[in-house]
C-alpha positions in Angstrom: -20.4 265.9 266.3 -16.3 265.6 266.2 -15.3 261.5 265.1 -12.1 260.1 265.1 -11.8 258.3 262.1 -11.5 254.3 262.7 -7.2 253.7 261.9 -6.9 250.4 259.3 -6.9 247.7 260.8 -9.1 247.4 263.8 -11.9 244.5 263.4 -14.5 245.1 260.9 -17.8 246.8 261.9 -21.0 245.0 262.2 -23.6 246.1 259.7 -25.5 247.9 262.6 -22.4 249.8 263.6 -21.9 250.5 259.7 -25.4 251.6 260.2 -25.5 253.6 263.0 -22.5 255.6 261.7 -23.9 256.1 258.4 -27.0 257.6 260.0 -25.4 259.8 262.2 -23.8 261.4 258.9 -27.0 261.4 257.0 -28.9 263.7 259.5 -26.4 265.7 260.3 -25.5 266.8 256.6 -28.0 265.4 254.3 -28.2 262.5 251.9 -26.7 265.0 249.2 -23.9 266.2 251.3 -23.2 263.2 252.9 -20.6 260.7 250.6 -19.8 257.1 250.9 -16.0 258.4 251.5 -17.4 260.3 255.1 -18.9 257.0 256.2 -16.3 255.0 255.2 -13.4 257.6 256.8 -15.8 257.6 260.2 -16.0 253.6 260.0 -12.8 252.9 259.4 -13.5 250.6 256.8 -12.7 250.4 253.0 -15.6 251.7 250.1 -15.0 248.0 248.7 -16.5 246.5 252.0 -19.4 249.3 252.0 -20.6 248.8 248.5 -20.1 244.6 248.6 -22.5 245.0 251.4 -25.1 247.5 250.1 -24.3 248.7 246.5 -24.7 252.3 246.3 -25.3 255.1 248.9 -29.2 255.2 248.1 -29.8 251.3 249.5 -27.4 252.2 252.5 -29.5 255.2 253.9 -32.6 253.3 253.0 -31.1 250.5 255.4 -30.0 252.7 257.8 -33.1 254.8 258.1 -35.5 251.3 258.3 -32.5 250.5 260.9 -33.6 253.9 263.0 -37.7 253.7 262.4 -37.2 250.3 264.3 -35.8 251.4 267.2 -37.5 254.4 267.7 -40.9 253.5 266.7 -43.1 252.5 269.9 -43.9 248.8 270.3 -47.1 247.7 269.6 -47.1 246.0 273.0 -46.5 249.1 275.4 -49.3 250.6 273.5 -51.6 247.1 274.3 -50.3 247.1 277.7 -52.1 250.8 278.8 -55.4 249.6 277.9 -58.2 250.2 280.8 -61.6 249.8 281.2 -61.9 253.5 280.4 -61.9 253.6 276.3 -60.9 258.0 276.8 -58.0 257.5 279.5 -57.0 254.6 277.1 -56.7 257.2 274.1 -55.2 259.9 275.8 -52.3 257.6 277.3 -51.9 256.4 273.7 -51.8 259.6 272.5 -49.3 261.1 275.1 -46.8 258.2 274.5 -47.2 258.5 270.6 -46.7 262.6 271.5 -43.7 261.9 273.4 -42.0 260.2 271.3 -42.2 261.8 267.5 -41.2 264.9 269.9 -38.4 263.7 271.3 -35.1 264.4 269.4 -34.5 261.5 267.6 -38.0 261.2 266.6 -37.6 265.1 265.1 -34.4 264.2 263.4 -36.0 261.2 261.4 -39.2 263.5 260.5 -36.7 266.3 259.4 -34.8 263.7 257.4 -37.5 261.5 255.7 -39.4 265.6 255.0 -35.9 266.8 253.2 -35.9 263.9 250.8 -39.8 263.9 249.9 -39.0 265.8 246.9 -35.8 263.6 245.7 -37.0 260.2 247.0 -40.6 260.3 247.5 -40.6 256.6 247.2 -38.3 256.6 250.6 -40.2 258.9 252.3 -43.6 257.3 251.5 -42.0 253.4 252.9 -40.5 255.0 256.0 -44.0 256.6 256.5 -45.6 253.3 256.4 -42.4 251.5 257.9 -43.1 254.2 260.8 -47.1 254.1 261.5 -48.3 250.8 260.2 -48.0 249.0 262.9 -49.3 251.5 265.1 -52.8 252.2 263.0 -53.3 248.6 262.7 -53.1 248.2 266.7 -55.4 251.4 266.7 -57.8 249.8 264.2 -58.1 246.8 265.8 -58.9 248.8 269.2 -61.4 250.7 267.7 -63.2 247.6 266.1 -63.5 246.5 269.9 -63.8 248.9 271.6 -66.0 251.7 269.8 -66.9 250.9 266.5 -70.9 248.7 266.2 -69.9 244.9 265.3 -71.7 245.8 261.4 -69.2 248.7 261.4 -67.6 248.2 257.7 -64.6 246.8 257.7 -62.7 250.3 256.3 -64.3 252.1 258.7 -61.9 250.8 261.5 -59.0 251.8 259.6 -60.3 255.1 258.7 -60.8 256.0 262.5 -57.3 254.5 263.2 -55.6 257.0 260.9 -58.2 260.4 261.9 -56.9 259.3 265.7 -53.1 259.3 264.2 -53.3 262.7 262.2 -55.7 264.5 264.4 -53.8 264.2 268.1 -49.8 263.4 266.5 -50.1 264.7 263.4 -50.8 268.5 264.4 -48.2 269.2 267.1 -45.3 266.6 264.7 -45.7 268.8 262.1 -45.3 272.2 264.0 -42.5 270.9 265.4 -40.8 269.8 262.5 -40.8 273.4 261.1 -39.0 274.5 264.3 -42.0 275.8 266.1 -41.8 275.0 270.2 -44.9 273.9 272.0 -45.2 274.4 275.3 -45.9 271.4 277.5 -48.9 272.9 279.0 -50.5 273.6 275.1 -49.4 270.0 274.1 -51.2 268.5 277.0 -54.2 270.7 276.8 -54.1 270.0 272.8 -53.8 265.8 273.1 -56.9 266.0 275.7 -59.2 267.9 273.3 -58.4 266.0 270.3 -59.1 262.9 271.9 -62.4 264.4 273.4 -62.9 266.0 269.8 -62.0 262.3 268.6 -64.8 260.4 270.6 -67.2 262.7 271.1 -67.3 265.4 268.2 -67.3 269.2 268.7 -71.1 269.7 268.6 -73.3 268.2 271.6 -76.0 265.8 271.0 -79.3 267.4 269.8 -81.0 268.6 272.5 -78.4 268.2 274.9 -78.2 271.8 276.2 -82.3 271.6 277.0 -81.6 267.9 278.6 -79.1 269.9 280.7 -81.4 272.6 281.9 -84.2 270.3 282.5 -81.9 267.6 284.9 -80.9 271.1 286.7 -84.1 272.2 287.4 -85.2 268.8 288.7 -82.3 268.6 291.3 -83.5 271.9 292.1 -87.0 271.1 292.9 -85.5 267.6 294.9 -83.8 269.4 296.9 -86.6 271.7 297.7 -88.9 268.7 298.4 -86.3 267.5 300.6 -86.0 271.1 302.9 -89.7 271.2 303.3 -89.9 267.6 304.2 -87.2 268.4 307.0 -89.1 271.3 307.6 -92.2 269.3 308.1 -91.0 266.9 310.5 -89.1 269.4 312.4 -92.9 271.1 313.0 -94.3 267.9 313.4 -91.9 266.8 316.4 -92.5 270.2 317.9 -96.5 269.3 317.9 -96.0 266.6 320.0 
């Protein structure tokens, strides 16, 4: 991305221009390769002004990344607002909107970013995880407490579920991504519905479920059988008469 360096002079950025700016040079090159003189050359503004305001590189990309979580992360209250009657259609819109967005550019770019410093910084990865999902598995947990879960549930338990939901329908397809790997929409959408499926209703059926099958066909079966022969019969008996 081609800037034209800010001239001396203009008015002084606000910290989130400062920010913005300094993130758009951290993803594209790296916190290694990216130096305070970059930002500073692309902001227009003088290292003394940078550093009085955060101190050293590391607390400005921390600031800058918390800075990007917000604003990309989706609001608890969009996620409250699709809630229906119907507990699955309720997961699975959940789950496409949380899909849609870690797969949409900027949510790639932040995963790619927070992955490449894990090593370095794993105390910045680990906050921007939490920074990132918190929210979103406490809203999950506290759906789960009323809308699944058996009012003795544990009180972990709820929290547990939240993050299997999180890793098992986001967590998959985020991570394939992230190592450059293209799903198509049909696969994501076929993936989200089974996981939720997988989520609420396990892989296995009930014990017995197959026989229970079997038997309710065979019953429908033999209704309908009664039912011919009873048209049957009053069909003859009309023609008695």
């Amino acid at each position: 991305m081609d800037r034209v360096p800010r001239r001396p002079g203009r008015p002084t950025l606000s910290d989130e221009q400062l920010l913005d700016i300094a993130l758009d040079l951290f993803l594209e090159n790296g916190f290694e390769r990216t130096s305070i003189d970059a930002i500073t050359a692309a902001a227009g503004m003088a290292k003394r002004t940078v550093y009085a305001r955060y101190g050293d590189k590391e607390t400005l990309f921390k600031a800058a990344l918390a800075r990007a979580i917000e604003d990309w992360m989706v609001p608890v209250e969009r996620l409250r607002g699709v809630e229906t009657e119907n507990l699955e259609k309720t997961l699975l819109t959940i789950a496409q909107m949380l899909l849609t967005n870690i797969l949409e550019p900027a949510g790639m770019r932040l995963l790619r970013l927070s992955n490449a410093v894990s090593v370095s910084m794993p105390e910045i990865a680990a906050a921007n995880t939490r920074m990132g999902t918190e929210p979103t598995l406490a809203y999950l947990a506290d759906l789960f407490r009323r809308r699944l879960l058996p009012e003795d549930a544990p009180a972990p338990e709820a929290d547990e579920a939240a993050l299997a939901f999180l890793h098992l329908v986001v967590g998959g397809p985020a991570s394939t991504a992230a190592w450059g790997v293209v799903m198509e929409e049909e696969a994501i959408e076929r993936h989200t519905r089974y996981c939720v499926r997988l989520f609420l209703h396990g892989a296995l059926p009930a014990p017995g479920g197959g026989a229970i099958e079997r038997e309710n066909r065979r019953l429908k079966a033999l209704a309908e059988e009664a039912a011919d022969l009873l048209t049957l019969t009053r069909d003859k008996l009309r023609e008695a008469k």
